[in-house]
C-alpha angles and dihedrals in degrees: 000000000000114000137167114301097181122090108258092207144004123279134173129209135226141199119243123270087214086213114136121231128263099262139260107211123201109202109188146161145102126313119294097013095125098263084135084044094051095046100055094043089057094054087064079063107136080223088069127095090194133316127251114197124203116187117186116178131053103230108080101021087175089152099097095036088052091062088086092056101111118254084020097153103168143115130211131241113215122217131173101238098268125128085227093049090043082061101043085046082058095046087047085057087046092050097054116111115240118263115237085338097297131129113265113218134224131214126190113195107216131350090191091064091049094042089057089040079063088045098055089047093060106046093051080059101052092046080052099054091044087055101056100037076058087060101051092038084047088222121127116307099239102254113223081268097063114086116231134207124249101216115211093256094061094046081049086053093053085050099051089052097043082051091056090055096049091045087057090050082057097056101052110108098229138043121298132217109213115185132193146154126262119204121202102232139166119290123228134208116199099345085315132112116239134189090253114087128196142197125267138185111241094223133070112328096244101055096099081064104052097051129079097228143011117214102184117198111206101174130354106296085009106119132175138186107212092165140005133175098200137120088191093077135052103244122192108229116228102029146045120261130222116254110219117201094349120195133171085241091054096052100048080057095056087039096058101248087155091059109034124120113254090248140034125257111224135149108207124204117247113214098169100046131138134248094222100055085070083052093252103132126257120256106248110252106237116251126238110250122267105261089059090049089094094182086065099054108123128202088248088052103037076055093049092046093048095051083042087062108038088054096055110135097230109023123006098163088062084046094061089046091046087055094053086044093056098038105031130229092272106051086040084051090056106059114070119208133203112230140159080252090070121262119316147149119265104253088058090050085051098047086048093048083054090046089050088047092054091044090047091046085048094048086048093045084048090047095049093048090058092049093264096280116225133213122253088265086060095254133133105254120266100245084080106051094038090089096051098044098051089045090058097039095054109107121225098240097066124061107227116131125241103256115095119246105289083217092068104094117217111245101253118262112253104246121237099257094046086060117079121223083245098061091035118105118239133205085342108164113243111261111270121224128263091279079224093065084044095051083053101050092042097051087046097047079054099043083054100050093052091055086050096057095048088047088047082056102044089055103050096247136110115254089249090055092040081053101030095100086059108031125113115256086256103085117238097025115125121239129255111279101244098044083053089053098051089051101055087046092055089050101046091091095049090049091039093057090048101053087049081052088056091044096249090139096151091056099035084052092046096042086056096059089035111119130258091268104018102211088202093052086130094048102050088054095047095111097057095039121029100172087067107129109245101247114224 
C-alpha cells in the first residue's frame, strides 16, 4: 500500500553519549534468602546520595528490623495501602534532590505483594460484575463458593496499571531495587507438563524483561546472575554466573553507576497520541445536526417546533417536553416568539400549550362522561375540532401557535330540554375516528409492544412481568400508550448495558440512537430473534 515518503516534520540527530542508565535491579528468590538483607547493606554503598524504602505488603515489614544491619543508611517512605498513594509515594522519591551529588536509590519491597494486590482488585471486580449481570438477568447471585470468571479486560487493567508503576520507576534518577519472590514450579514442553521445573518470578510475566539486571538467590550467600544489561562486566554468553560475594555495592560498580548519566534514556511509546502533534491534520469532529445546535434556534423555528409538536399523532404533550429538555429553559427563555396569544419567549409559549392541552383532554374526558353530546346538525360541537383546524390551517411562514386565540368565546351548548325531540338525534353512532390517525396509532402501539417484548427477552422475564407494574387490573389487556411508552423508555439504558455485556456493541450502539418510538424495531433486532412480527 502506497503511503507518505516525505518527513512530516524536522528532526535533528545526535551521537551517543555512550553513558549507561541508572539501573533497574531485579532482586528474587525464594522466601527468607536475604533479598530484605541485601537490599539494606547495599544502601550503606559510598555510590549513594541517600536511600528511600518502600514496603508494600504486610507480611515481611523487615524495614524497620533492617535498620541494625550494619552500614544500613536509608529512610522510609510511609503509604496507606492504596495502589494511588503507593504512586504518589514513588513521584515524592523522584522528586527528591540528590545528596552531595550523588545519585539517591530506590527499593521496592517487594513488587509480588503489589502484582496480587492487582489480582485481588481485579477479582473483586469481576464477582462484582457476576453479581450484578445475576440481578439484571434475575438468575441466582454467585454465592463465595461459587468460582467466577476473570474476563481478559480486567486482566488488561491489572496490566495498565502494573505498567504505570514500572514507568515511575523509570523515571526515578538513580538506580532502583526492585524485590520479588521466585517460586520453583513444573516445566512444560510444548503446553505440556515435564518432570524438569524451573524458577519463576512471582510478579507480571514481562518483568524479566523491563530491568537491567537479574541477581537470583537461591539460598542465603548464594547468588546468581540470570540476566544483565552492562558493558562495564565480562558476561559468559549461554548460561547464568555465579555471582561471589555478591553485594548490591558490587554490582552498581559493574554496572557502571559511576558512570551513568543522571537520567535514563528512554523513548516511551505513545499510544494515545494525537495525529496532529506529527502535523498531519485532525479529522473534523462531526457536528451535531441543526436542530440540537440550541444557540442557533430562531423565533421562526422555536414556532415551527412548537406547532411540530403540538401536532404529533400519539403524544403531543411528551413532544413539547421533549423539545425544553433538549433545548433548556435559557436558551427557550431567550427566543421570543410572536403568537395570537401576544409576544413571548418561547418557554412561556411551551408551559401555556401545555396549559391549552390539559384544558382540551379535560374538556374530552367531560364530553365522554355525558355521552359526548352532539348539535342539532348532528355534529360534535366546535369547541373540539377548533384546535385541530386551526392547527392544520396555520401556515408555516408566521409564527402563531397552534392554539386558537384564548379571547374567542365558544357559542353556548343547547341545553336537553331547548331541543325538541324533532330536531333531537336519535340512535346516531358515535363518530368514528380518521381511519389515517387510526392507521398511526395502531402501527405505534404495535412498534411499542414489540420493543416491549425484546426487551422482555433481553432481561430474562416474560412480556406480562416486564408490563406488570403498568397493566390494567384484566389480565391480558395492553397498557395505555403512553404509559407504555414511558416504560420501554425507562428501560432502554439497562438493556442497553446488557447487550454491550454480551458483545453485542453494533445493536447496543444502534439501539441507543434508535426513535422514540423506533418504527424498525423488528428489524434492528433481526439478527438475535428472528420469530419478531414485522411492524407496519
Amino acid at each position: 500500500m502506497a503511503g507518505i515518503t516525505a518527513p512530516q516534520r524536522t528532526r535533528k540527530s545526535r551521537k551517543p553519549t555512550g553513558k549507561p542508565n541508572p539501573p533497574i535491579i531485579l532482586l528474587t528468590g525464594p522466601e527468607k534468602t536475604g533479598k530484605s538483607f541485601e537490599a539494606a547493606r547495599g544502601s550503606g554503598s559510598d555510590l549513594i546520595g541517600m536511600t528511600h524504602w518502600i514496603e508494600i505488603g504486610g507480611t515481611e515489614g523487615t524495614a524497620d528490623y533492617y535498620g541494625r544491619v550494619p552500614g544500613a543508611r536509608y529512610e522510609i517512605v510511609p503509604h496507606d495501602g492504596s495502589y494511588q498513594d503507593i504512586l504518589d509515594s514513588v513521584r515524592w522519591v523522584n522528586a527528591q534532590p540528590r545528596v552531595d551529588g550523588k545519585p539517591n536509590m530506590l527499593v521496592v519491597d517487594s513488587g509480588t505483594s503489589l502484582w496480587d494486590m492487582l489480582s485481588d482488585e481485579i477479582a473483586l471486580y469481576a464477582r462484582r460484575r457476576a453479581v450484578r449481570k445475576a440481578q439484571n438477568n434475575r438468575t441466582r447471585i454467585p454465592t463465595l463458593d461459587d468460582p467466577v470468571v476473570i474476563d481478559p479486560d480486567l486482566w488488561n487493567r491489572a496490566k495498565d496499571r502494573w505498567g504505570e508503576f514500572l514507568w515511575l520507576l523509570r523515571r526515578h534518577p538513580g538506580p532502583v531495587v526492585l524485590i520479588t519472590r521466585q517460586e520453583v514450579v513444573t516445566a512444560f514442553e510444548n503446553d505440556k507438563p515435564t518432570r524438569n521445573t524451573t524458577r519463576k518470578v512471582k510478579a507480571e510475566k514481562n518483568l524479566p524483561a523491563a530491568v537491567d539486571a537479574i541477581v537470583e538467590l537461591h539460598a542465603i550467600g548464594e547468588a546468581w546472575l540470570t540476566g544483565v544489561r552492562s558493558l562495564h562486566m565480562e558476561i559468559k554468553p549461554g548460561d547464568s554466573q555465579r555471582f561471589p560475594d555478591f553485594s548490591v555495592d558490587t554490582l552498581l560498580r559493574r554496572l557502571g553507576l559511576q558512570d551513568a548519566a543522571e537520567s535514563r534514556s528512554v523513548s516511551e511509546l505513545r499510544p494515545d497520541a494525537d495525529l496532529q502533534e506529527y502535523g498531519k491534520p485532525q479529522q473534523p469532529a462531526q457536528r451535531q445536526p441543526a436542530a440540537r445546535q440550541a444557540p442557533d434556534l430562531t423565533s421562526e423555528q422555536a414556532a415551527k417546533l412548537i406547532r411540530d409538536a403540538l401536532m404529533h399523532p400519539t403524544d403531543p404533550e411528551n413532544a413539547l417536553h421533549e423539545m425544553r429538555e433538549e433545548y433548556g429553559r435559557r436558551t427557550l427563555q431567550a427566543v421570543q416568539t410572536d403568537t395570537g396569544w401576544g409576544v413571548m419567549s418561547a418557554d412561556d409559549l411551551i408551559t401555556k400549550s401545555l396549559a391549552h392541552l390539559k384544558v382540551k383532554a379535560e374538556q374530552a374526558q367531560a364530553g365522554q362522561e355525558d355521552g359526548e353530546q352532539q348539535g342539532p346538525t348532528g355534529r360534535v360541537d366546535h369547541e373540539e375540532d377548533a384546535p385541530t383546524d386551526a392547527v392544520e390551517a396555520e401556515p408555516v411562514g408566521e409564527r402563531t401557535p397552534p392554539p386558537p386565540d384564548p379571547a374567542a368565546e365558544p357559542p353556548a351548548p343547547e341545553r336537553p330540554e331547548d331541543v325538541s325531540e324533532a330536531e333531537e338525534p336519535q340512535d346516531l353512532p358515535r363518530p368514528q375516528p380518521r381511519p389515517a390517525r387510526a392507521n398511526q396509532v395502531n402501527k405505534v402501539m404495535s412498534v411499542l409492544l414489540t420493543e416491549a417484548e425484546i426487551q422482555a427477552r433481553i432481561l430474562g422475564m416474560s412480556m406480562q412481568e416486564h408490563l406488570e407494574s403498568i397493566s390494567g387490573p384484566n389480565e391480558g389487556t395492553p397498557p395505555p400508550m403512553t404509559k407504555l411508552r414511558t416504560h420501554v423508555m425507562e428501560h432502554r439504558p439497562m438493556v442497553i448495558g446488557l447487550l454491550e455485556e454480551r458483545g453485542e456493541r453494533d445493536i447496543a450502539n444502534a439501539y441507543r440512537l434508535a426513535g422514540k418510538p423506533e418504527l424498525k424495531i423488528a428489524e434492528m433486532f433481526s439478527t438475535l430473534y428472528t420469530d419478531l412480527a414485522t411492524v407496519g
